[in-house]
N, C-alpha and C positions, 0 to 999 in steps of 0.2 A: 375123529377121536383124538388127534393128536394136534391139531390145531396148525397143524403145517400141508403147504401142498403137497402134489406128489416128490417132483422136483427136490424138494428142501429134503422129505423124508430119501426118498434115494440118493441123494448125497452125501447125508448123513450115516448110512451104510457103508457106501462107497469109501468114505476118508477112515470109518473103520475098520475096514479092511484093510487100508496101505495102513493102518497105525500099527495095527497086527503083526504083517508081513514085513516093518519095516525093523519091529521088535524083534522078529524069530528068524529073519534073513537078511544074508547079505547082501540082496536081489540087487541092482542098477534101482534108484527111483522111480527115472523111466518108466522099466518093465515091470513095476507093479503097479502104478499107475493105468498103463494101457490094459493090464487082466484087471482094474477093478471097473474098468468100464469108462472112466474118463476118453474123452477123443482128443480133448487138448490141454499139454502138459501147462501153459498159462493159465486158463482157467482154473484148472485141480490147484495150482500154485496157492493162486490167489482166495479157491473156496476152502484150503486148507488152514491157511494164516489164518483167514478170519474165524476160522470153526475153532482150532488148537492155540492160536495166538502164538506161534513159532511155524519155522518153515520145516518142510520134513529132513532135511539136514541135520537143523536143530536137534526135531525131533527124535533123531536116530541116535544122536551124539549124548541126549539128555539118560536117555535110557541103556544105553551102552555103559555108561561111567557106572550107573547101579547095580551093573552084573556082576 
């Protein structure tokens, strides 16, 4: 139904969840990374950039400034 495999859909969960907990904590990247299930912080790195187009750094920084 979704036209994606399994893989691609749980991933797409997974970077949701760090988008979430990157927005509403001030957790290590790290450690939210390893609880959304990623095993390695290069890969998450790299499927994050490509999902968000920024790094979760970025990402944290972006949404920081709008609080």
């Amino acid at each position: 139904h979704t036209r994606k495999s399994y893989i691609e859909y749980l991933n797409e969960l997974r970077i949701s969840y760090v988008c979430n907990q990157l927005i509403q904590t001030s957790d290590p990247v790290s450690d939210i990374v390893f609880r959304s299930g990623f095993q390695n912080l290069s890969n998450f790195n790299r499927k994050f950039k490509e999902t968000m187009k920024l790094t979760p750094q970025a990402y944290r920084r972006k949404f920081a400034e709008t609080r």
